[in-house]
C-alpha positions as MATLAB code, in Angstrom:
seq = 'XXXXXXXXXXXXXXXXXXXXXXXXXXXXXXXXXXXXXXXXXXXXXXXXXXXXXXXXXXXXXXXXXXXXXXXXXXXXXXXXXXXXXXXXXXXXXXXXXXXXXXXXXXXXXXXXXXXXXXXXXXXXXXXXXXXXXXXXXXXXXXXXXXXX';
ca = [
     112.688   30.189   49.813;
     114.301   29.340   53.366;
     117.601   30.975   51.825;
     115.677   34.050   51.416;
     114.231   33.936   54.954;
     117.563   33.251   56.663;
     119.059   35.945   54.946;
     116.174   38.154   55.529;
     116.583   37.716   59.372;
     120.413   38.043   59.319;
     119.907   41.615   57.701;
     117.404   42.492   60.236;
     119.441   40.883   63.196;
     122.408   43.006   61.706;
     120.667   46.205   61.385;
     118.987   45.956   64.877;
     122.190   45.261   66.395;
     123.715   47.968   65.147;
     120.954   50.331   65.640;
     120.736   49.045   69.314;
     124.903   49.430   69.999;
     124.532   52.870   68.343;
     121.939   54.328   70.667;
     123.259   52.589   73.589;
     126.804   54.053   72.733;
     124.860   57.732   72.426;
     123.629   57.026   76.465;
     127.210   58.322   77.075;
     125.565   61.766   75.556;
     123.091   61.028   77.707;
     120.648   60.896   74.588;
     119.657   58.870   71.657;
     118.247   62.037   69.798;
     121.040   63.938   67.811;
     119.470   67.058   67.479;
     120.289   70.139   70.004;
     119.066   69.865   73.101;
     116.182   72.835   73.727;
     117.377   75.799   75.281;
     120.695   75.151   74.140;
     120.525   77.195   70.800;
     122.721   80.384   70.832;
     118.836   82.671   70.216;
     117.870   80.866   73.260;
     121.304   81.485   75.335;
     120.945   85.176   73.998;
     117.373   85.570   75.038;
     117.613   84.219   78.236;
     120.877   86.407   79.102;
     119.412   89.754   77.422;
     115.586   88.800   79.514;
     118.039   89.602   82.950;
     118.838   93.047   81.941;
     115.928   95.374   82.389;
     115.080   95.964   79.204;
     112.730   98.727   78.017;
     110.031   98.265   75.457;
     111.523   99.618   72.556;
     115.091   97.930   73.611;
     112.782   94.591   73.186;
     111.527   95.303   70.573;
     115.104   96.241   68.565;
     116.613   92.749   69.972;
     113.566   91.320   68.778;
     114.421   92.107   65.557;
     117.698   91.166   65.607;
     117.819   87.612   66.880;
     114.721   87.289   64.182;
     118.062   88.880   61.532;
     119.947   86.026   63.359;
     117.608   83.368   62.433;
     116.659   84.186   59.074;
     120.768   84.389   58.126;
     121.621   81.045   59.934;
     118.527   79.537   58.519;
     120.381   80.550   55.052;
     123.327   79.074   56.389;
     122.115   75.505   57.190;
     121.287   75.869   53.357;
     124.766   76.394   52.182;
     125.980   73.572   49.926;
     129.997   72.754   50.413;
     131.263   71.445   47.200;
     135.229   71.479   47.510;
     135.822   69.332   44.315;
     137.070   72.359   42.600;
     140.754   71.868   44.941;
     141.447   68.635   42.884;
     142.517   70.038   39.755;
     143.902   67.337   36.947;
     146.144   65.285   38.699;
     147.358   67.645   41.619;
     145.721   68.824   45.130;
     144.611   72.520   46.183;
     145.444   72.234   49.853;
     144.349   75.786   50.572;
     141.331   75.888   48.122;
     140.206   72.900   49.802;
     140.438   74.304   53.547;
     138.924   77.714   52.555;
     136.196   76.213   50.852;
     135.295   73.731   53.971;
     135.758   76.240   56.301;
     132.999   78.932   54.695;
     129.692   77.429   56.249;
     131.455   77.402   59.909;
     132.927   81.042   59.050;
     129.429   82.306   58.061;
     128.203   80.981   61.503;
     130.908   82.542   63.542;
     130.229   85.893   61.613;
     126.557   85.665   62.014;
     126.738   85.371   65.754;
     129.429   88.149   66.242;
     127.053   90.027   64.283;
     124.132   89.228   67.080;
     126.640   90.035   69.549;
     127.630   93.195   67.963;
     123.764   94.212   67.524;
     122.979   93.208   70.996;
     125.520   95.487   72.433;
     124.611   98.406   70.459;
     121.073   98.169   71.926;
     122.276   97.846   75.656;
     123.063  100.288   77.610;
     126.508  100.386   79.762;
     125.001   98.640   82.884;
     122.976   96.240   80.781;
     126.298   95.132   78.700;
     128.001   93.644   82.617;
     124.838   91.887   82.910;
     124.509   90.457   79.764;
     128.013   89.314   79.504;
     127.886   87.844   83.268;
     124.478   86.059   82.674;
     125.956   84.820   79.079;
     129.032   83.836   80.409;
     128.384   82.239   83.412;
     126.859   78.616   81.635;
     129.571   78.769   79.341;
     131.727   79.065   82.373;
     130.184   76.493   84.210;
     130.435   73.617   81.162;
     134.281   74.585   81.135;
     134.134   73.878   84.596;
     132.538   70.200   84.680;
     134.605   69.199   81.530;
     138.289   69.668   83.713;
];
């Protein structure tokens, strides 16, 4: 019975421990939460930039509709399942097989946000474009900034 208690504590030291160092090694991300930070999202980056350009009510309503697009394909996205186990075949090793089949869930979410992009600059007018891509920019800018 006191074995069982001593190793019962040892586990729970152990796991605390780690769960402690782990979140106290995250403070250098200045978080312990691993999900995005709000306002961070590409929709939100997008919205924010696009809400600086003057935009008329049926221009609204068109973006509207396409960050909505945006969402609904990188919602389908998240869902992808990556199963590369078809790049070991018998006893030999499908280097490329493997890399294209890792690589599709990232691809997809490059494609689907060039396709926002795309649809966003269709809607904009010539004017509206500079000050999208200067109010879009100009975080992205920043970050590249702080990080040299």
């Amino acid at each position: 019975m006191v074995k069982k208690i001593l190793i019962g504590m040892a586990t729970a030291s152990i796991l605390f421990g780690t769960s402690a160092s782990a979140c106290k090694m995250s403070h250098l991300n200045k978080s312990c939460n691993y999900s995005k930070k709000a306002g961070h999202s590409t929709t939100a980056q997008v919205i924010k930039a696009v809400s600086m350009t003057g935009l008329s009510a049926a221009q609204t309503k068109r973006i509207a509709d396409g960050i909505a697009d945006y969402e609904a394909q990188t919602a389908k996205i998240k869902k992808m399942k990556i199963f590369p186990v078809d790049s070991f075949i018998n006893d030999k090793f499908d280097e490329k097989r493997f890399i294209k089949e890792m690589s599709e869930k990232y691809i997809a979410a490059v494609a689907a946000k060039a396709a926002l992009f795309e649809y966003v600059f269709s809607v904009l007018d010539t004017e509206q474009r500079k000050i999208f891509k200067r109010a879009y920019t100009a975080p992205l800018i920043e970050k590249i900034i702080k990080n040299y």
